[in-house]
Backbone as ProteinMPNN parsed JSONL, in Angstrom:
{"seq_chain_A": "XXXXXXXXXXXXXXXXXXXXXXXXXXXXXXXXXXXXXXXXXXXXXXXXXXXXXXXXXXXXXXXXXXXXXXXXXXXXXXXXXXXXXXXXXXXXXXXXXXXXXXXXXXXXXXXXXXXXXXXXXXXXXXXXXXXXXXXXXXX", "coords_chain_A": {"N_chain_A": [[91.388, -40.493, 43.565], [91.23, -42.667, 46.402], [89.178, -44.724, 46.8], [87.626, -44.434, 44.737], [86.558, -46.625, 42.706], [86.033, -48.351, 43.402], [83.722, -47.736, 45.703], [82.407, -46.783, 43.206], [81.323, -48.941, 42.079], [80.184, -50.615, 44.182], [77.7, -48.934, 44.582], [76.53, -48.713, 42.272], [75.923, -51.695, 42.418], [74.163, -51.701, 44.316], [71.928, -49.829, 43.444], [71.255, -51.343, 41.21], [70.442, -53.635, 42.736], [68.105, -52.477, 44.362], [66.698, -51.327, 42.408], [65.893, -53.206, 41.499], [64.315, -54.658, 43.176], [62.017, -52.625, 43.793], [60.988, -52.278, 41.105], [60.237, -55.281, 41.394], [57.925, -54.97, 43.471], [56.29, -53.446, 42.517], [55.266, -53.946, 40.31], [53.813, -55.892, 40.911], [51.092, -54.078, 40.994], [48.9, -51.696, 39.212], [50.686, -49.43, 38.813], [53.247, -47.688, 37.543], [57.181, -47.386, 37.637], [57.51, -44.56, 37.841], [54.758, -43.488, 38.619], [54.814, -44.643, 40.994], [56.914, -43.191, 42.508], [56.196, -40.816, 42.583], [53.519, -40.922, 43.737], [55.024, -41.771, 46.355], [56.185, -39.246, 47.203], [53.894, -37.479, 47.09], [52.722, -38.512, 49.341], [54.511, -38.442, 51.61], [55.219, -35.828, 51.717], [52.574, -34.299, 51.481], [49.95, -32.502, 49.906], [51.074, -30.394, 46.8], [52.413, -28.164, 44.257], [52.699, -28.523, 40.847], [55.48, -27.442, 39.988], [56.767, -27.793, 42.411], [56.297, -30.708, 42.749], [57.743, -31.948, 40.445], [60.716, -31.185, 41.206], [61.054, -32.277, 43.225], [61.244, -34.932, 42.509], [62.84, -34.878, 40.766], [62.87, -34.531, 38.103], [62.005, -32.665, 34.985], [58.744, -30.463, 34.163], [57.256, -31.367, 32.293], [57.343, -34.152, 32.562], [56.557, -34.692, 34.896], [53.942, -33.867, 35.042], [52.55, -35.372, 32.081], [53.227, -37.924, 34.344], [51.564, -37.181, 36.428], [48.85, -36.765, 35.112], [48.504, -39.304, 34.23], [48.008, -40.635, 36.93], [45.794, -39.325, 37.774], [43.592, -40.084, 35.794], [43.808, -43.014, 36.857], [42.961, -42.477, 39.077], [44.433, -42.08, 41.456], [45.183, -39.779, 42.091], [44.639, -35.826, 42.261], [43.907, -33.024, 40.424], [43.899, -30.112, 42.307], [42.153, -26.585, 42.609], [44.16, -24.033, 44.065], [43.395, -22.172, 47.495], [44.569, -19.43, 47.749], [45.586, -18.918, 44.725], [44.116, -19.483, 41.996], [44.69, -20.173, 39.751], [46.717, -21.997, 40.347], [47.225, -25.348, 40.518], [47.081, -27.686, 42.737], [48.622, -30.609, 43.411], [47.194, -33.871, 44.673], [46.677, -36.585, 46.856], [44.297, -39.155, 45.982], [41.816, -41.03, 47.994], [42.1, -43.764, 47.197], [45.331, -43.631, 46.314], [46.363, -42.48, 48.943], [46.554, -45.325, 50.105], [47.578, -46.869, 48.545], [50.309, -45.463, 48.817], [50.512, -45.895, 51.715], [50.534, -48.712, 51.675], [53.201, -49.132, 49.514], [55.212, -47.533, 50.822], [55.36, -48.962, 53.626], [56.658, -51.316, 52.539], [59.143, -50.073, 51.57], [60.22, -49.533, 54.221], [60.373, -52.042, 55.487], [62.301, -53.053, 53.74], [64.557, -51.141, 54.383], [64.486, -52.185, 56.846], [65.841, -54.331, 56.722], [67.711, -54.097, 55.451], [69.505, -52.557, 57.357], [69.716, -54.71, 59.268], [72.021, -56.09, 59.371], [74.065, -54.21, 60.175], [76.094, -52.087, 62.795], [74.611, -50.166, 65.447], [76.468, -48.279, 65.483], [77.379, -48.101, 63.182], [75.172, -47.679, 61.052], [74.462, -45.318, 62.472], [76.35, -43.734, 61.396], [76.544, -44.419, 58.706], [74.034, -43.125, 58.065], [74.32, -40.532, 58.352], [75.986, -40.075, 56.321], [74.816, -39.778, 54.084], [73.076, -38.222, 54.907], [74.612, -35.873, 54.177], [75.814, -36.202, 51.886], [73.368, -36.064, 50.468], [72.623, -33.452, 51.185], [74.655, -31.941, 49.963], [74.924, -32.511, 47.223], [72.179, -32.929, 45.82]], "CA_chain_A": [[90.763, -40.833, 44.833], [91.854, -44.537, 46.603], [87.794, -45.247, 46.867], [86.976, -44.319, 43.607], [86.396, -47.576, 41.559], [84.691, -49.472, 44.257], [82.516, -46.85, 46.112], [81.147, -46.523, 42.155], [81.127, -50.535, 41.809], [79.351, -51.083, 45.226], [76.863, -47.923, 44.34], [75.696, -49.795, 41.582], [75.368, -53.211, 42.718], [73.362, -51.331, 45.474], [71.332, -49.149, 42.797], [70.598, -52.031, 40.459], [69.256, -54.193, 43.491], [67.191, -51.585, 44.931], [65.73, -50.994, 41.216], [65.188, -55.095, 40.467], [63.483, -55.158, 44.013], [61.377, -52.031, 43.924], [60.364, -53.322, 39.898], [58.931, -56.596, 41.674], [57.5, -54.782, 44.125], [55.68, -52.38, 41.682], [54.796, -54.774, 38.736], [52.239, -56.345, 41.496], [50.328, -53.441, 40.786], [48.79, -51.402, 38.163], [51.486, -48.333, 38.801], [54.648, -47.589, 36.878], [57.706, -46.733, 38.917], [57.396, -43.058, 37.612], [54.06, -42.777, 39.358], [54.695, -44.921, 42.523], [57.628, -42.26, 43.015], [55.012, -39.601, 42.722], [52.878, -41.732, 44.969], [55.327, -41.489, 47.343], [56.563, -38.001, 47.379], [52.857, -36.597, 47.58], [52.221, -39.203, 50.583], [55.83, -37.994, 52.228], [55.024, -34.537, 51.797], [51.016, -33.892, 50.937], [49.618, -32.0, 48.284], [51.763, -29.718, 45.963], [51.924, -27.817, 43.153], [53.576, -29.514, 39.659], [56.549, -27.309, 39.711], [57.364, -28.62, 43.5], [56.771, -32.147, 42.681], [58.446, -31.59, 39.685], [61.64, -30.962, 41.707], [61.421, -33.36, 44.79], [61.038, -36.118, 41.538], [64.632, -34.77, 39.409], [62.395, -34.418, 36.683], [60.96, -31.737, 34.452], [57.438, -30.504, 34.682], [56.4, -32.028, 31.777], [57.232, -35.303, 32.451], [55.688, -34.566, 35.806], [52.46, -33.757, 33.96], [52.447, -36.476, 32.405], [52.475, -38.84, 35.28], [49.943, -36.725, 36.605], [47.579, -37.112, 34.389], [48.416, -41.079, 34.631], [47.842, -41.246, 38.599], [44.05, -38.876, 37.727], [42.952, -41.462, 34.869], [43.497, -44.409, 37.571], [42.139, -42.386, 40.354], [45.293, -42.146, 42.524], [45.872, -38.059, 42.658], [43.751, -35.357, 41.486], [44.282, -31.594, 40.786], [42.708, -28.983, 42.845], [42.644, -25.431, 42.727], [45.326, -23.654, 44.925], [42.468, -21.571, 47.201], [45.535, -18.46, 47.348], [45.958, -18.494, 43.102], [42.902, -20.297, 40.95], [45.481, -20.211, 38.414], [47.753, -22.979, 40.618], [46.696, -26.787, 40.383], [47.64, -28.592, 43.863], [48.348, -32.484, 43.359], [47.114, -34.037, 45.946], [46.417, -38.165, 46.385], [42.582, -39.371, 46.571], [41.945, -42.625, 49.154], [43.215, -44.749, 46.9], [46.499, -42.705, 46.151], [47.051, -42.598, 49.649], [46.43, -46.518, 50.405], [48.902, -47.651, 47.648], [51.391, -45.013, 49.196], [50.774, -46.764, 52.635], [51.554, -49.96, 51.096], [54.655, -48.749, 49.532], [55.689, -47.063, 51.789], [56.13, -50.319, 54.243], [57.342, -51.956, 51.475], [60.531, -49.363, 51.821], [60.422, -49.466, 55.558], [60.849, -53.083, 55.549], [63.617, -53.453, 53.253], [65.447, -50.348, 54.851], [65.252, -52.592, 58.351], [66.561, -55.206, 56.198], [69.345, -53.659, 55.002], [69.953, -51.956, 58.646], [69.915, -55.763, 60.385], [73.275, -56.155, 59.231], [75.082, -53.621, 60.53], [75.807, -52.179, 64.109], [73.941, -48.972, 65.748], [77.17, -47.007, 65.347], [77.402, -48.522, 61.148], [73.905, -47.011, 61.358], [74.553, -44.003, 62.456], [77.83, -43.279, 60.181], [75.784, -44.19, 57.322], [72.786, -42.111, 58.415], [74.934, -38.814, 58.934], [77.15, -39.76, 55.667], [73.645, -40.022, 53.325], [72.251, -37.15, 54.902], [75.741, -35.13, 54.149], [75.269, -36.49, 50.666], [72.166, -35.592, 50.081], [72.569, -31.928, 50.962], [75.206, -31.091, 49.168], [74.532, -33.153, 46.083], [70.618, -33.638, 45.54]], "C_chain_A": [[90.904, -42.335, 45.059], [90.52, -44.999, 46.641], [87.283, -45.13, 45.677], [86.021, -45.275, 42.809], [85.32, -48.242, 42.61], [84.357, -48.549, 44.923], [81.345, -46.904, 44.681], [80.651, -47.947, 41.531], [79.672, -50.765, 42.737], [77.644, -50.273, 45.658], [76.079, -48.179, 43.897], [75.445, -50.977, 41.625], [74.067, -52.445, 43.765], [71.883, -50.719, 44.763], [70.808, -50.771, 41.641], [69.862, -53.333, 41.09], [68.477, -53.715, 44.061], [65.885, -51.81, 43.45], [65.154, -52.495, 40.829], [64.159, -55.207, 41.947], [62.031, -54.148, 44.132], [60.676, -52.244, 42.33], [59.393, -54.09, 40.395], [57.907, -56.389, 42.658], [55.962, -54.225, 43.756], [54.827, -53.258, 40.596], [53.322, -55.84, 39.436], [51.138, -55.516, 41.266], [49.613, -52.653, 39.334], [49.578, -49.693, 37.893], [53.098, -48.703, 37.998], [55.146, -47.098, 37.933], [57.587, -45.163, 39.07], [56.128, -42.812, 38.769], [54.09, -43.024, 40.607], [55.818, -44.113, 43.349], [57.096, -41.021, 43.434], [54.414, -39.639, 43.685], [53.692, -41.003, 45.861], [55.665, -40.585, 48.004], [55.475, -36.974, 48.031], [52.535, -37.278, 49.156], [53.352, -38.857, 51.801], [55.35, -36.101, 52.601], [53.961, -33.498, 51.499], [50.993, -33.023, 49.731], [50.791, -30.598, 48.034], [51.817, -29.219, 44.394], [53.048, -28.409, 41.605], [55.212, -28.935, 39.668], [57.609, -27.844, 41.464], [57.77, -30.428, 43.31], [57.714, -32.445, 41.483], [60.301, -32.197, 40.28], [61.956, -31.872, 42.747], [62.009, -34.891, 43.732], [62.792, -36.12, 40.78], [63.869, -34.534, 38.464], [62.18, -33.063, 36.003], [59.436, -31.42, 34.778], [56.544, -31.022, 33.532], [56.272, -33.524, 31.819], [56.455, -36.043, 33.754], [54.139, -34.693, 35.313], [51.865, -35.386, 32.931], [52.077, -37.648, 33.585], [51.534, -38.381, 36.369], [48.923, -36.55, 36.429], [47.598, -39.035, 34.665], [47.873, -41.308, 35.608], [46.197, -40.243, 38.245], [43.658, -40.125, 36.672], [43.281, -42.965, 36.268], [43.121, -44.306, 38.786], [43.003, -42.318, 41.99], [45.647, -40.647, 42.729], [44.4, -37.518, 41.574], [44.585, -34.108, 41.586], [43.287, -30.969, 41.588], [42.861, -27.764, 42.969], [43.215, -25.009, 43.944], [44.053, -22.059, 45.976], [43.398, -19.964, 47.331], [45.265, -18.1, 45.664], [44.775, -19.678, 42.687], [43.663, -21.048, 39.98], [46.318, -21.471, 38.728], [47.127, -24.317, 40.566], [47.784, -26.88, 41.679], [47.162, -30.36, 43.565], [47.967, -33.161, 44.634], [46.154, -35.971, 45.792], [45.102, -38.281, 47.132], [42.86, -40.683, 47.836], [42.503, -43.454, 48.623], [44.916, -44.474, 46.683], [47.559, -42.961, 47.669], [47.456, -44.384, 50.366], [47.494, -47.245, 49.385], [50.274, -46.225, 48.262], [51.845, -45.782, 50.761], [51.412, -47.989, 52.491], [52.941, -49.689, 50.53], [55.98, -48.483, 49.941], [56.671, -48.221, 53.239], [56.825, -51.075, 53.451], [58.968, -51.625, 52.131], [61.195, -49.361, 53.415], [60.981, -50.732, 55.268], [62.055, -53.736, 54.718], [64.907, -52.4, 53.73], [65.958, -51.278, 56.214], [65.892, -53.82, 58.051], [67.862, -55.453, 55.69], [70.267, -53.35, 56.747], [70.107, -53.027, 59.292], [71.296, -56.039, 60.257], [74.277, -55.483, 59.449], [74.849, -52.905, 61.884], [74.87, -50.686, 64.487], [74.929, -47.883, 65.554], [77.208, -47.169, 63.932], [76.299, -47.491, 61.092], [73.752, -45.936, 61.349], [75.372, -42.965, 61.259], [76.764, -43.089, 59.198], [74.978, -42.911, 56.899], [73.309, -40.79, 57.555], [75.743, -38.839, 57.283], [76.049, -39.597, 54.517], [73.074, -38.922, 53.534], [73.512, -35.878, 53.93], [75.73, -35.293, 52.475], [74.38, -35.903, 49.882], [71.844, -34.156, 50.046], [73.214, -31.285, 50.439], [75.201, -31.438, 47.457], [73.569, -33.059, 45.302], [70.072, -32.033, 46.03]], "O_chain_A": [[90.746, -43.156, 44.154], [90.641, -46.207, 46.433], [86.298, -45.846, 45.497], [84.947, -44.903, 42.335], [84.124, -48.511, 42.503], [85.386, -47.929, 44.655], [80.119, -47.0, 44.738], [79.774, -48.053, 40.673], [78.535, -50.989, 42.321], [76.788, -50.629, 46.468], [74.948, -48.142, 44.381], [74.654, -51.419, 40.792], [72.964, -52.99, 43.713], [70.814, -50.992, 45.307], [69.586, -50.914, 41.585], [69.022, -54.001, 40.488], [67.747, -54.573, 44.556], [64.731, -52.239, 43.463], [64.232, -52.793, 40.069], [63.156, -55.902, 41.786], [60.995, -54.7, 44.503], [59.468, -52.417, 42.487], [58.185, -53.976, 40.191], [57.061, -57.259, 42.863], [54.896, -54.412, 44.343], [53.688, -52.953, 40.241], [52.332, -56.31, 38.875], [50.059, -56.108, 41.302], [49.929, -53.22, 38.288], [49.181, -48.91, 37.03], [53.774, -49.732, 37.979], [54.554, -46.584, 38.882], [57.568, -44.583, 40.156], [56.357, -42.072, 39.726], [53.665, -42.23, 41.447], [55.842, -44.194, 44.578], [57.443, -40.333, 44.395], [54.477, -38.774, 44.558], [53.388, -39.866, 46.222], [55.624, -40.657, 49.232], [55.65, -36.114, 48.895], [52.133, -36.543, 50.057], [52.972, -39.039, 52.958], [55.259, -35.499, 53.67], [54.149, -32.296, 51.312], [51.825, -32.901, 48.832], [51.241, -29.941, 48.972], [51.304, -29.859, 43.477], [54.25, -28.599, 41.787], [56.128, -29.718, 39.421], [58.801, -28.141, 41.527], [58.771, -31.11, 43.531], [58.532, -33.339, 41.7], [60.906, -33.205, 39.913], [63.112, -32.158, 43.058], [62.891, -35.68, 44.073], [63.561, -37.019, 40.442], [64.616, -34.131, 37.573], [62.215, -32.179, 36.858], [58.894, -32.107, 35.644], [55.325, -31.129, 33.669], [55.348, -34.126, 31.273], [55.974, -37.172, 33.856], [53.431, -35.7, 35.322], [50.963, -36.176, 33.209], [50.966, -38.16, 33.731], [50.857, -39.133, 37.07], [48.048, -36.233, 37.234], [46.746, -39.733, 35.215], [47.075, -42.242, 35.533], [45.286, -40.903, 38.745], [43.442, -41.209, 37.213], [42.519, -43.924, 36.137], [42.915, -45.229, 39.574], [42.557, -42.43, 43.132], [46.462, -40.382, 43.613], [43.641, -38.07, 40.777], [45.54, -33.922, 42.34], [42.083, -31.221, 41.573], [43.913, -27.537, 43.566], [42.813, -25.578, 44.959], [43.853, -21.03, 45.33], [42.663, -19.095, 46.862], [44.746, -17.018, 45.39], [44.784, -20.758, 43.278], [43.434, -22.161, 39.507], [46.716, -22.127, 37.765], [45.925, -24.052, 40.592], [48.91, -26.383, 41.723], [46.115, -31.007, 43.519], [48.591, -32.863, 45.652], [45.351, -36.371, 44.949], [44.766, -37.855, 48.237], [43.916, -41.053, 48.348], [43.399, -44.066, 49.205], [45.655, -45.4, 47.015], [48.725, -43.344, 47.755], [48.483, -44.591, 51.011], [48.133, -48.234, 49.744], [51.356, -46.467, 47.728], [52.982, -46.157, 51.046], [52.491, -48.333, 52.973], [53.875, -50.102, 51.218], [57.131, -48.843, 49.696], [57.84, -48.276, 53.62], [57.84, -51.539, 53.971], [59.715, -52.344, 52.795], [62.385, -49.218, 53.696], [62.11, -50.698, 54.777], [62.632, -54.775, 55.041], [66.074, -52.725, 53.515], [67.103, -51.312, 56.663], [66.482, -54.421, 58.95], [68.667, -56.374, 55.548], [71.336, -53.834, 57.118], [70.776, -52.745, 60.286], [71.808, -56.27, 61.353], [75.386, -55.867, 59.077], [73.7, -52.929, 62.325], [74.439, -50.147, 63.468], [74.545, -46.718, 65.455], [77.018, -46.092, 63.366], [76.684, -46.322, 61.089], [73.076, -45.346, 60.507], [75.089, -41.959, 60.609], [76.208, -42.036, 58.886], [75.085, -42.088, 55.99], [72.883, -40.257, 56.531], [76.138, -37.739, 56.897], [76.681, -39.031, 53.625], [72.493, -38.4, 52.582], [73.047, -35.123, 53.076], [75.612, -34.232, 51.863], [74.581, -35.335, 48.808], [71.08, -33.627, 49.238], [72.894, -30.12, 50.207], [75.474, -30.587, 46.611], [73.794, -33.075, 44.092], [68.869, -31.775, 46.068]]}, "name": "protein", "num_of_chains": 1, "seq": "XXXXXXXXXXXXXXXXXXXXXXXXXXXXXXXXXXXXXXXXXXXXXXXXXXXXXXXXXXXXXXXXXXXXXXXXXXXXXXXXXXXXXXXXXXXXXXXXXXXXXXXXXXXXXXXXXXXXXXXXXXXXXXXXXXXXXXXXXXX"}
């Protein structure tokens, strides 16, 4: 493929400044990135049950579990019974949970329109459509 080397060059320059900026973003707080991903997934898409978030995350469900117990010990998610199945736990983020997802959240907004000032409304679009196209057959 003639894109090969640099599409996977420019991927990772892109992926290892995303990760050094969302780090400094994160390290202001008392969240790991594991849970402020969590954070954001439950605040994107409300409460859910471990083997959903599980899946939106890439992860397993124990490593889910894990940072679900992390975000209840600091008061940012809780479980609650599912009122369908007793048996299901729904994650779901308390006030504070959702107030550090708000913050976050702009966080990502504002560096997305940061990235987006630099290129034109049709760049924009391409991208858009080539990320979404990505994303569905990939992810």
């Amino acid at each position: 493929m003639k894109y090969l080397a640099e599409m996977t060059n420019e991927l990772l320059l892109f992926f290892n400044g995303f990760s050094s900026w969302e780090s400094s973003v994160i390290r202001s707080s008392d969240l790991k990135v594991s849970e402020a991903h969590a954070i954001e997934v439950l605040g994107q898409h409300g409460k859910m049950n471990m083997k959903s978030l599980a899946q939106k995350l890439g992860v397993t469900t124990g490593t889910t579990t894990v940072t679900v117990d992390r975000l209840e010990k600091k008061d940012y998610a809780r479980r609650e019974s599912s009122s369908e199945d007793r048996r299901v736990n729904l994650i779901v983020l308390t006030e504070k949970g959702m107030k550090a997802f708000e913050e976050h959240h702009q966080y990502h907004l504002q560096l997305t329109e940061q990235m987006l000032s630099v290129l034109s409304d049709t760049e924009i679009e391409q991208l858009l459509n080539a990320l979404k196209k990505i994303n569905a057959e990939t992810f």
